[in-house]
N, C-alpha and C positions, 0 to 999 in steps of 0.2 A: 504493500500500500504506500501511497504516496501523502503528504501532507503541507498542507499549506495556509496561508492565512485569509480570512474573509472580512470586509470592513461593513457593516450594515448599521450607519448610527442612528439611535434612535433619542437625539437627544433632540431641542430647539431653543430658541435664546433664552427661556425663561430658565432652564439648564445649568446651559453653559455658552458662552462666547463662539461662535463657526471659528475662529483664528485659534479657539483653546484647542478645538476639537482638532480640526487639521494637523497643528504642532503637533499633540499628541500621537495620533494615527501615522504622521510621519517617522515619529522616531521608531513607535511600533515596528513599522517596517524593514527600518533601518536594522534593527533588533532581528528579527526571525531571517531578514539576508545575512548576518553575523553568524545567527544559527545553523545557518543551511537549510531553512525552508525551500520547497518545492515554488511557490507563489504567493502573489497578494492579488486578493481580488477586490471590484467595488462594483457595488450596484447604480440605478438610476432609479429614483424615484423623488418627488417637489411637494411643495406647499406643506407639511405639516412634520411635526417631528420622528414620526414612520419614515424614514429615509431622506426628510426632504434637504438634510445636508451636503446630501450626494445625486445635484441634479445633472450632475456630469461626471460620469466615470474617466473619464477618456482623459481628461483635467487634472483628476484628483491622482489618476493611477503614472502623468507622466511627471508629477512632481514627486511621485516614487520614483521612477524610472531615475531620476537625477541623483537622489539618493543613496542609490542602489548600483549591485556589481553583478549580481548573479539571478536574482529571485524574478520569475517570470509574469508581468504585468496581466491578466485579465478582466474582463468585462464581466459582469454576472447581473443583472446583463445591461448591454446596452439598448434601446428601446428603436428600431428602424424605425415604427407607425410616424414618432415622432421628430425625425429628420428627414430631410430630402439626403439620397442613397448618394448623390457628388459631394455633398460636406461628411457625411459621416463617411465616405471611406476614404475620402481625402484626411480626416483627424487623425483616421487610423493608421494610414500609411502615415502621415508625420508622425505617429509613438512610435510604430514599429521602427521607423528610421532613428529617434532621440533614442530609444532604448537599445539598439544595434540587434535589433531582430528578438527581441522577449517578449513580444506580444502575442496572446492569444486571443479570440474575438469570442465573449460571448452575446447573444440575440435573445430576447423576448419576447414579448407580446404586452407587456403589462397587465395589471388587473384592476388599478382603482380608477372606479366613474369621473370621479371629478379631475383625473387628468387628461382621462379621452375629453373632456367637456371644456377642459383649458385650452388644449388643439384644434378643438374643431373636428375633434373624429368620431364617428358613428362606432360605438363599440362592434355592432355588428360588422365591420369592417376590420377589425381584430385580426383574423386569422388570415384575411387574404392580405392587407397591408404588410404582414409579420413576412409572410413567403414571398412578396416579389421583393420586399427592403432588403430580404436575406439573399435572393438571388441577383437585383441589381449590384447589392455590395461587391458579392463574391466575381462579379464580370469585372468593375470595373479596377479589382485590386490585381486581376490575374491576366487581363487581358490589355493589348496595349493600346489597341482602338477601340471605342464599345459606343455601339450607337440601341439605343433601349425602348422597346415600346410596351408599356405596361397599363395594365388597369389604372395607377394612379400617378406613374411618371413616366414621359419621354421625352428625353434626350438624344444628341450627339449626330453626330460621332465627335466625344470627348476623347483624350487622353488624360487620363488621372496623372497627376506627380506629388509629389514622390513616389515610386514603386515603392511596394513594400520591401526590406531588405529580403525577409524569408519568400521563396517562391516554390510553386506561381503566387501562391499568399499564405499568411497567418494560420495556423489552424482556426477551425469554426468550429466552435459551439452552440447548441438552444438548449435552453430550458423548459424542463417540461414537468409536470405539477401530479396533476391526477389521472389524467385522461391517456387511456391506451394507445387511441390513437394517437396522441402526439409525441409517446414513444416511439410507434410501428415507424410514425414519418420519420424521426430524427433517424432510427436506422437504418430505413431503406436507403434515406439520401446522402448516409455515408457521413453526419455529422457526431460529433463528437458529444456527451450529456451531460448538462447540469439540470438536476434536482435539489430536493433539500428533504428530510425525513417528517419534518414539522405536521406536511401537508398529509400524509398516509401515514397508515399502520407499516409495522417492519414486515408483517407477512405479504401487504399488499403492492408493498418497496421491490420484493423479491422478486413478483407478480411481474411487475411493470418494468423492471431490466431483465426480466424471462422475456419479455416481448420484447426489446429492443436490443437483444442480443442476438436474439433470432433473428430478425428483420436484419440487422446487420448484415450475417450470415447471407440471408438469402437477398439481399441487394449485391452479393457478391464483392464486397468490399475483404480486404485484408484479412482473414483467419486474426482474431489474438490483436488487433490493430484499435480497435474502438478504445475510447476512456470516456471513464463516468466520474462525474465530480459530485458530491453531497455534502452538501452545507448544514452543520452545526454547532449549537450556542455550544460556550465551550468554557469551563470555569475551574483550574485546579490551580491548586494552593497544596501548602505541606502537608495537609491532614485534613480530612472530608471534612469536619465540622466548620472548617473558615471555609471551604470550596464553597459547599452548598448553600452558607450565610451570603456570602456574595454575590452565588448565584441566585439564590432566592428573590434578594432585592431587584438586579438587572432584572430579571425575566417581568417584576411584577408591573416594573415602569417601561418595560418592553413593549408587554401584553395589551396594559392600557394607551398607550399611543397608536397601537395595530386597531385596538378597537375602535377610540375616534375616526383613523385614516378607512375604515371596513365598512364605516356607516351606512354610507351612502350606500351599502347595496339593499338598504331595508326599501329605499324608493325608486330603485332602477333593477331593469331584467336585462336579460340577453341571452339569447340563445347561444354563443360562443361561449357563454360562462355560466353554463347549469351548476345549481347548484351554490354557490357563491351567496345567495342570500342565508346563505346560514355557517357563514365563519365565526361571524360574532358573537354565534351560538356557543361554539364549539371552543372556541377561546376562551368561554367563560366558564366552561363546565371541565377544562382539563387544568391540573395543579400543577408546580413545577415541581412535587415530587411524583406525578403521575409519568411525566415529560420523562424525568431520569429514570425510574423503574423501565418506561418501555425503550430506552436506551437510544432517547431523542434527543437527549439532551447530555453533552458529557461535563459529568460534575463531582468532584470529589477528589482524595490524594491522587500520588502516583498507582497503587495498586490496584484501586479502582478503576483508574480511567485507563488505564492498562486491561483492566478484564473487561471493560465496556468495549473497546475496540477491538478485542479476540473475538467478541460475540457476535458484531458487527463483520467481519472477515470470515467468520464461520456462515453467517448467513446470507449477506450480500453477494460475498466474494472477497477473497484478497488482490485483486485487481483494483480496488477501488482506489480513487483520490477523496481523500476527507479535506474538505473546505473549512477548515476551525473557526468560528468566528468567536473571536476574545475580547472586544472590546465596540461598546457601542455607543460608548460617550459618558456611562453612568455611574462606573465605579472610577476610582484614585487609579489613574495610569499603571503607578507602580503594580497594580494590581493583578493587570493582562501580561507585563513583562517577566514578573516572576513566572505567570504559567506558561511562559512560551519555553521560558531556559529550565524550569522544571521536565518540560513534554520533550526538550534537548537532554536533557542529564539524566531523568529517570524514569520515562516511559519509553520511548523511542527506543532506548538501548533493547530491553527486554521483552520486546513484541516478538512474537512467533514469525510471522509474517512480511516484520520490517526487512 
């Protein structure tokens, strides 16, 4: 298994200062590249303190990239619906060039109402917005001419520049949540996965990279070639009782920010996102010591969070990349640092798997 770190802040001014937050996030990084982490990843998401620190990954992740000597830049994800596909792969071909090829591309869809509603975008336009932003991307980073005619954009014939350095481009990533088929798609078209445990059961985690492993397979792609990445809260300290205190409190000022930003699906539907009126539900009715028992959440000493991720490699696969995510604005810095050189010095070593 591979490891690395994930930035999802869940904080907003009344918090903390966005300048506190960045500093901090930045040395974080600086820290798990020291380490030998695998990556740092950052999300997109606006307006409330459910993400809206990080309304540009691409920003946040090349002022790592400066930082930084080794540790591989990704998107988790970056949102196509809401860029035209000439700036966003133009951004990206300028990280992957600032970073000398460590960028990896992850793609979304989004899911909160009131950002489709900021845009201008019909959430019912969701899924098809999502696959041609991922397909115009993917032309114009690997292709030297690209002239484009799409449902929602046509262009050229451009030429993009800077090329990316890695070619024909960056690895691609999507994200995919609950739904099968948005597994079956990622591996029939030969992209790479990010998920997150939060959203399913660990039986039905299983379920859904049984599907896209397959589909991998029979899209004829690479034997053994696919990677999946799964993002989780992540909180260890010397001795479970400080982990879980810790963690107890982030998750609870997590939770309640998720639910403000989820509101809106009490007065909006959508066929693209069945289902979705009842996160808020689901948020309120699961504990964060429900979270850590179903081994969604890693929290506790070294020998814990050691046997939580055996269990995780036993069930998923040890194939996986685990996305840690250690810090989201709301405990004391010090706090994410100690567990990164902890999960360095005394998990990491004694993993079966590692």
């Amino acid at each position: 298994m591979e490891y690395g770190i994930s930035f999802f802040p869940s904080v907003g001014p009344d918090d903390k200062p966005a300048p506190q937050y960045y500093d901090e996030a930045f040395q974080l990084a600086e820290k798990a590249d020291e380490l030998g982490f695998a990556y740092a990843r950052a999300i997109e998401h606006y307006f409330c303190a459910y993400g809206g620190y990080s309304p540009d990954p691409i920003t946040f992740l090349t002022a790592i990239a400066a930082r930084t000597k080794n540790i591989r830049l990704i998107t988790a994800a970056t949102i196509p619906a809401f860029t035209h596909p000439i700036k966003l792969a133009g951004k990206l071909a300028m990280l992957d060039n600032i970073s000398h090829g460590r960028l990896d591309v992850g793609f979304g869809r989004a899911f909160l109402p009131q950002e489709f509603e900021a845009f201008e975008i019909p959430l019912e336009e969701s899924r098809r917005r999502f696959d041609e932003g991922v397909r115009a991307c993917r032309l114009l980073l690997s292709q030297d001419e690209v002239e484009f005619s799409g449902e929602f954009h046509r262009f050229g014939p451009v030429r993009l520049l800077p090329k990316p350095v890695q070619q024909p481009c960056p690895p691609f990533y999507v994200a995919a949540a609950s739904s099968a088929e948005s597994y079956e798609k990622a591996g029939r078209d030969g992209y790479f996965l990010q998920t997150a445990l939060a959203v399913s059961s660990l039986e039905k985690t299983q379920e859904m990279l049984r599907v896209y492993r397959q589909a991998w397979a029979d899209g004829g792609h690479r034997p053994g070639a696919e990677r999946i990445q799964i993002s989780m809260p992540f909180f260890l300290a010397d001795d479970d009782e400080t982990a879980r205190k810790a963690g107890e409190y982030d998750h609870h000022k997590t939770s309640s920010n998720m639910l403000e930003a989820v509101s809106e699906w009490q007065r909006v539907s959508s066929t693209q996102y069945v289902g979705y009126d009842k996160i808020a539900e689901s948020v309120r009715r699961t504990s964060f010591d429900d979270l850590v028992a179903q081994n969604k959440i890693l929290a506790g000493g070294p020998d814990t969070v050691r046997k939580q991720l055996e269990i995780l490699a036993e069930t998923l696969g040890d194939d996986l990349s685990i996305a840690l995510v250690p810090h989201s604005g709301n405990l004391d810095p010090a706090v994410p640092t100690r567990a990164l050189e902890l999960f360095s010095e005394s998990v990491l070593p004694k993993l079966s798997h590692s």
